[in-house]
C-alpha positions as CSV (number, residue, x, y, z in Angstrom):
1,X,-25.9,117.0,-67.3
2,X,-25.9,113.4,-66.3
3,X,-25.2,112.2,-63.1
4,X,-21.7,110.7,-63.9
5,X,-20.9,114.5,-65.4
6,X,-21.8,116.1,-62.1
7,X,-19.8,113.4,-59.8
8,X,-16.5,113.5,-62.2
9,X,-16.8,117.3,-62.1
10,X,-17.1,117.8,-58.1
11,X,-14.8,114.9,-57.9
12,X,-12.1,116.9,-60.1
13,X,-13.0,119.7,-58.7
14,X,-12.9,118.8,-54.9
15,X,-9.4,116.7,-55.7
16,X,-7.8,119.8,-56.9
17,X,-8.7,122.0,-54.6
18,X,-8.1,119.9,-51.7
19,X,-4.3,119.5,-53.0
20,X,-3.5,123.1,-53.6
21,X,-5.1,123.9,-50.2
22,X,-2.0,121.3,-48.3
23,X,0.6,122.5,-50.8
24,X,2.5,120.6,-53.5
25,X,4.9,120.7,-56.1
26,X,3.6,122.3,-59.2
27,X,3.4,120.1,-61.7
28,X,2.8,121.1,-65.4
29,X,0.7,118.0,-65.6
30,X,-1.3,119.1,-62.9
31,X,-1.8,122.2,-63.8
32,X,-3.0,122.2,-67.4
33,X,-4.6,118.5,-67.2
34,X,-7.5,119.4,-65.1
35,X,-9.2,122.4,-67.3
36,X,-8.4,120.5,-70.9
37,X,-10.6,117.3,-68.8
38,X,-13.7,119.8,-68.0
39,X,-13.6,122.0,-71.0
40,X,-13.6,118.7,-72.8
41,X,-16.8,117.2,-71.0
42,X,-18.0,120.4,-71.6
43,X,-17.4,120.9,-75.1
44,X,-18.8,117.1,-75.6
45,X,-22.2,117.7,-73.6
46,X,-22.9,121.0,-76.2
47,X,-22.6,118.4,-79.5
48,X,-25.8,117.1,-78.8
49,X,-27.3,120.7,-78.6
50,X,-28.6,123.1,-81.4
51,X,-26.9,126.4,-80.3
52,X,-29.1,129.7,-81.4
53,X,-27.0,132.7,-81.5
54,X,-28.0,133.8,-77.8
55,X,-26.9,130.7,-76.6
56,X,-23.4,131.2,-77.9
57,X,-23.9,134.9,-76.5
58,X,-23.9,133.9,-73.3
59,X,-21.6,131.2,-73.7
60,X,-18.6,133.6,-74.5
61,X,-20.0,136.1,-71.3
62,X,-19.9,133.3,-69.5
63,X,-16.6,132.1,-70.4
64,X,-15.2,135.6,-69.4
65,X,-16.6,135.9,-66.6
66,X,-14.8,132.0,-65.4
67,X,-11.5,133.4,-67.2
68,X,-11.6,136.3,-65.2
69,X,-12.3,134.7,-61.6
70,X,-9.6,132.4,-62.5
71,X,-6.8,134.7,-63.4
72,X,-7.8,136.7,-60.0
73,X,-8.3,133.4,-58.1
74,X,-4.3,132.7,-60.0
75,X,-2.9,135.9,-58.1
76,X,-4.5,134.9,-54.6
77,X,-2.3,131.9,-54.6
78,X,1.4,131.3,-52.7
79,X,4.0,130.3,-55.0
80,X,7.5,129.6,-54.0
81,X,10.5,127.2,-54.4
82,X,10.6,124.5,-52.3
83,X,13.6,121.6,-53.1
84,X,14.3,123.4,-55.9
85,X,11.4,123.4,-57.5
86,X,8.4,125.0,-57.8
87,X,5.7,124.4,-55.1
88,X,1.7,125.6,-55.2
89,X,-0.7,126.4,-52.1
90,X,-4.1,128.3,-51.9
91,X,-4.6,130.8,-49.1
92,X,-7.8,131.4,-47.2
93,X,-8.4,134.4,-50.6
94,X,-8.2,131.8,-53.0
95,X,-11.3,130.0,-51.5
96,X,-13.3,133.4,-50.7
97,X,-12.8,133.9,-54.7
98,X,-13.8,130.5,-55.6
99,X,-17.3,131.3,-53.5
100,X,-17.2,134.8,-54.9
101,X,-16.9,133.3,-58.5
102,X,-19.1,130.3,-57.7
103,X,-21.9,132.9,-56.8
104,X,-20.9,135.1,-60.0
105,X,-21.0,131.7,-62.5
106,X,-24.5,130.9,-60.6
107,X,-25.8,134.8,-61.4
108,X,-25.1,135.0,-65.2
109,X,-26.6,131.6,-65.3
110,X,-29.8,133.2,-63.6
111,X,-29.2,135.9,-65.9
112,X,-28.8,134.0,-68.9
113,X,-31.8,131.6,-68.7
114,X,-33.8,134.5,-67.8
115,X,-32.5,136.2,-71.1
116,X,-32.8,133.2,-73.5
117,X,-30.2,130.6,-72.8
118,X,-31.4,127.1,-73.5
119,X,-30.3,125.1,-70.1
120,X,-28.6,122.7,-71.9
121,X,-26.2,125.0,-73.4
122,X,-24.3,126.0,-70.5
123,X,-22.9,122.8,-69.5
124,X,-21.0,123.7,-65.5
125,X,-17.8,121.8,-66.7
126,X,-16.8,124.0,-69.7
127,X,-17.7,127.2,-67.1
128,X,-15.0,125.8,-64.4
129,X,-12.4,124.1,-66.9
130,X,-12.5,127.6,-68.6
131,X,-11.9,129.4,-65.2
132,X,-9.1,126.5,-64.6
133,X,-8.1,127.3,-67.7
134,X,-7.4,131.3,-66.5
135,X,-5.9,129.9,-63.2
136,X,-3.3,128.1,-64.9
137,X,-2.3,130.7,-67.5
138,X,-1.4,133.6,-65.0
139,X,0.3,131.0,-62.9
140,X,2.5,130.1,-65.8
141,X,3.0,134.2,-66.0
142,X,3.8,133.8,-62.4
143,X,6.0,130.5,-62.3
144,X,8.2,131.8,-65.5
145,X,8.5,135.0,-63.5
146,X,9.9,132.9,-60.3
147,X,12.1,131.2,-62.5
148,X,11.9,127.8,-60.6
149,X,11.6,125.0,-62.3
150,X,8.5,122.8,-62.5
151,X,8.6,119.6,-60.5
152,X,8.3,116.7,-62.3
């Protein structure tokens, strides 16, 4: 991972979570943008690699594992209607599971170098734009369950 990859990735990161932690609107946008971005950059640092079969193993465990942490991280968070729309905001539980999953996404990497990964296959942008990605799809469960509109 290159330098620039690291700062746009703590930057995205950091940016998010900082705006769901004061509360806002939740925008569509918003929402799905951010885990397309990383799963992206991560997608585009694997094209230079030559995946064996154990890298693509732990890939996919690795991808549950973010999935999972996100959808749980998804059910920690307040939504409600605000304006008439729908507004966002982490609790205090939303940041102990992003530490808990943090330390889970830094043990299967242990794991999986120990077991045969090849470093360069587990680019940390795909791993947090996939557990975005499981964040956003229970909070769409959750916001069409409200019945509140996006905001725009």
């Amino acid at each position: 991972m290159t330098v620039l990859n690291a700062a746009l990735i703590v930057g995205l990161v950091g940016y998010v979570v900082v705006r769901r932690m004061i509360g806002e609107p939740l925008n569509a946008r918003d929402v799905y943008l951010a885990p397309l971005v990383l799963i992206g950059l991560g997608i585009h640092a694997l094209t230079g690699v030559a995946l064996t079969p154990v890298d693509v193993l732990w890939l996919v465990i690795s991808g549950l594992v973010a999935l999972g942490f996100g959808a749980i991280r998804a059910s920690t968070t307040g939504l409600f209607e605000r304006e008439g729309v729908l507004w966002q905001r982490y609790t205090w539980r939303t940041l102990v599971v992003w530490v808990v999953s943090a330390a889970a996404s830094i043990g299967v990497g242990l794991l999986a170098t120990r077991y045969g990964l090849h470093e360069q296959a587990r680019p940390m942008s795909l791993s947090i734009g996939v557990g975005l990605a499981g964040e956003a799809l229970v909070t769409a469960v959750r916001a069409r369950a409200i019945g509140v509109p996006y905001a725009n």
